[in-house]
C-alpha positions in Angstrom: 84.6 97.4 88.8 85.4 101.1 88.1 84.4 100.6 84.3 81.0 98.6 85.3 80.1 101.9 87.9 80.2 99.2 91.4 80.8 101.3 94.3 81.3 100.0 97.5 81.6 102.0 101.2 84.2 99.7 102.3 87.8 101.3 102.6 90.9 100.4 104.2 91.6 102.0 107.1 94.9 103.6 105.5 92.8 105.1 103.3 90.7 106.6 105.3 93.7 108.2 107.9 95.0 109.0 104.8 91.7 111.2 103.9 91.6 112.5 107.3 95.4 114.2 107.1 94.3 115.4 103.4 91.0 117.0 104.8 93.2 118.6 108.1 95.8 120.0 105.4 92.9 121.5 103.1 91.5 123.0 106.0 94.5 124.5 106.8 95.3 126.4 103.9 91.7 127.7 103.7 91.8 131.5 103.2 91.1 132.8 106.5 94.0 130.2 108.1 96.2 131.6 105.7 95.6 135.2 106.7 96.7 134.5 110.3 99.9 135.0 112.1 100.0 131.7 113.1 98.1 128.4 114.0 98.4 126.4 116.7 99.2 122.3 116.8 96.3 122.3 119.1 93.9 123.4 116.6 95.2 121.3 114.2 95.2 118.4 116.7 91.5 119.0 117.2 90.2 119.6 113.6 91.9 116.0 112.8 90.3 114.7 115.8 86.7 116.5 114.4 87.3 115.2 110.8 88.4 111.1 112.5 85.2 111.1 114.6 82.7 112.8 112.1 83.4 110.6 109.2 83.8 107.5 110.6 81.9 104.3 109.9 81.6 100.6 110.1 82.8 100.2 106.9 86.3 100.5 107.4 88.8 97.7 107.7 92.5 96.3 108.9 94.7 94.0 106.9 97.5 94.7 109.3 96.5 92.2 112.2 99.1 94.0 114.6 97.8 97.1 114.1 94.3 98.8 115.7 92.9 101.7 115.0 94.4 103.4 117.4 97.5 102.6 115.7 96.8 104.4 112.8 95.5 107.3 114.1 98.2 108.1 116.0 100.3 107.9 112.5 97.8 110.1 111.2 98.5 112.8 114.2 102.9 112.2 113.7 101.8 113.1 109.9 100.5 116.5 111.0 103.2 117.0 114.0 106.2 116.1 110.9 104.5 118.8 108.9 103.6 121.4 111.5 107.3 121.4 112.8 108.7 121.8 109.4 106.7 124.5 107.9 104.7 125.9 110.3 103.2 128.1 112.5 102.9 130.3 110.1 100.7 128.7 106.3 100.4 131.8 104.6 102.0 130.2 101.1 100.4 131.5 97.6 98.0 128.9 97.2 95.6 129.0 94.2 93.7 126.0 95.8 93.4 122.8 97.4 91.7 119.4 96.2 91.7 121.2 92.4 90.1 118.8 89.9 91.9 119.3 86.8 92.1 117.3 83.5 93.5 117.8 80.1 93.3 116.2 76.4 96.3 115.1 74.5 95.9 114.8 71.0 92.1 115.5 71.1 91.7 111.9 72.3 93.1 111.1 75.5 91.1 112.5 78.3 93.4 112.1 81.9 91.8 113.8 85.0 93.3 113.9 88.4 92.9 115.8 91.9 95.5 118.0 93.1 96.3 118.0 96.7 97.4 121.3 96.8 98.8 124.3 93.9 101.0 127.5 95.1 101.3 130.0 92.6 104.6 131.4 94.7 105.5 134.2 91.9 103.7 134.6 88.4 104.4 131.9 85.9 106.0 130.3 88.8 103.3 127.2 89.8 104.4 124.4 93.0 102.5 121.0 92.6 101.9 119.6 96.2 100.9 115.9 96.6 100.5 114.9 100.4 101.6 110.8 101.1 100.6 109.5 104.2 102.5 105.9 103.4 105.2 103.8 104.6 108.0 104.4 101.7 109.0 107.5 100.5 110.1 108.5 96.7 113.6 108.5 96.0 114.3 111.2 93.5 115.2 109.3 91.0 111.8 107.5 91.5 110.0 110.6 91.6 111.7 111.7 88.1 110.0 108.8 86.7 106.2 109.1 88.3 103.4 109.4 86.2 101.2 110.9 88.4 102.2 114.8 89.1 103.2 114.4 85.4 99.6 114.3 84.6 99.1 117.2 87.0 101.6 118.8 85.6 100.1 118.5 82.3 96.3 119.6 83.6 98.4 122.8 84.8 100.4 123.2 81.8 97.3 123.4 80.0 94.9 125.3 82.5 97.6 128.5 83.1 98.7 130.9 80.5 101.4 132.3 82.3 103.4 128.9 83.1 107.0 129.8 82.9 107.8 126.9 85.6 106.4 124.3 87.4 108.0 122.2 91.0 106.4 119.2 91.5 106.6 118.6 95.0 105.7 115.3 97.8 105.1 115.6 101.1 106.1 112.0 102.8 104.4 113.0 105.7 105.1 110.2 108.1 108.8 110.4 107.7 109.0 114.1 107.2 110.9 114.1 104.3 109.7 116.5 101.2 111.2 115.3 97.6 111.1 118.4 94.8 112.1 118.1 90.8 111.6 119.7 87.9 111.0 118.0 84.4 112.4 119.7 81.3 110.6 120.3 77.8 112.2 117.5 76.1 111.0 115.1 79.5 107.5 116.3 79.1 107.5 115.4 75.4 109.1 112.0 76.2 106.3 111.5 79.0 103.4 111.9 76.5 104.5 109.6 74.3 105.0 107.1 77.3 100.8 108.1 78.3 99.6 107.5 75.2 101.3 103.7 74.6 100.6 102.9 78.1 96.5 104.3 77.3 96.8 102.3 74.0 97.6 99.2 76.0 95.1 99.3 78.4 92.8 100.2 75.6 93.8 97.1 73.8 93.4 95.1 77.1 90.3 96.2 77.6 88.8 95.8 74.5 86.0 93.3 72.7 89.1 91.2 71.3 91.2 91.5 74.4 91.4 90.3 78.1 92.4 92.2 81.4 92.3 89.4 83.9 92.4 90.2 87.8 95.8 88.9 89.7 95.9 87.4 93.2 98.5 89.2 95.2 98.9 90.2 98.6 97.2 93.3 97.9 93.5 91.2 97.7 93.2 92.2 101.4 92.8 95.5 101.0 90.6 95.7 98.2 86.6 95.1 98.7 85.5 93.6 95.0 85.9 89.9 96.8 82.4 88.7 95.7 82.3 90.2 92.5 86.1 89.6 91.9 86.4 86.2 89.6 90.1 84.9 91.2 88.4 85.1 94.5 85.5 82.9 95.8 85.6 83.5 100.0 84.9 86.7 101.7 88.1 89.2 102.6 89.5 87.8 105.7 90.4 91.6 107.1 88.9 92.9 110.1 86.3 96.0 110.8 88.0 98.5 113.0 86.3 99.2 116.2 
């Protein structure tokens, strides 16, 4: 669907808490937030509560049938309390910018783009990724040594910054309140890119006139909204429309 350009306003409705705490956070570490002595939870509280009502719609869904929307606005607000506790009331961090769009070429040919949550320049040459995650299960380190994704940021940084001299990639689990931090060496970075460009090769391969990239039924069909045009399915998406 993302190749043929079909767009769709449905969304889960993790997604969308999840873009709620995202859009609270980059609010909070606009400039004149930063320059204050300190912000409230209140205000916090109530520009979450401005971003929820102000974008919502009838478009959004639950899988979960225990769960309500209530439910996961609630999670969305212990997201914000989790980080609040442990790093405010003070935000007044080095931050170069929030919801950066970045991308990079390798070898001329490989084009990767990606959105960075949020990028601290702390000290010069000294760069700190941040990638907020509003979901259940957390990163072990060892996990997080081996994730491709803030290794692409870390590329697009690598490549936008003269003065990199060192470079934290850092997650925010926010509903646990745990933060996991590592550092990737020049030898990893080199191993990395040759692991981007075989796994790109593949898809290209898959995805080409002589190849095949078939759709798989799993469990994770109900949160996805490509049912009708989606050839393994045939029914609507039994989910329900959060009220």
């Amino acid at each position: 669907m993302y190749f043929e350009g079909i767009r769709k306003k449905s969304e889960s409705i993790e997604a969308f808490m999840g873009k709620c705490v995202h859009a609270t956070l980059e609010w909070l570490y606009q400039k004149e937030n930063i320059a204050k002595p300190y912000i409230t939870f209140d205000s916090i509280c109530t520009k979450f509560d401005d971003i929820w009502v102000g974008n919502w719609h009838k478009d959004i869904f639950i899988a979960d049938v225990r769960m309500g929307s209530d439910n996961y606005y609630s999670i969305g607000k212990r997201c914000l309390s989790n980080y609040y506790h442990k790093y405010g009331p003070t935000f007044d961090e080095y931050v170069v910018g929030t919801e950066l769009a970045m991308d990079f070429k390798m070898n001329g040919r490989y084009h990767f783009r990606g959105v960075v949550d949020r990028l601290d320049r702390p000290k010069p040459g000294r760069y700190v990724i941040h990638d907020y995650k509003t979901g259940k299960h957390p990163l072990t380190v060892n996990s997080a040594k081996n994730n491709l994704q803030l290794v692409i940021y870390h590329l697009c940084v690598q490549e936008k910054f003269d003065d990199i001299k060192d470079i934290t990639l850092t997650w925010h689990f926010l509903r646990q309140g745990v933060e996991v931090s590592i550092h990737h060496s020049a030898e990893e970075m080199i191993k990395f890119k040759k692991k981007l460009k075989k796994q790109v090769d593949q898809i290209v391969d898959l995805t080409s006139d002589s190849g095949n990239f078939y759709p798989k039924e799993s469990i994770l069909c109900n949160w996805c909204y490509y049912w009708q045009e989606c050839s393994a399915k045939t029914t609507g998406n039994p989910v329900r429309r959060a009220e």
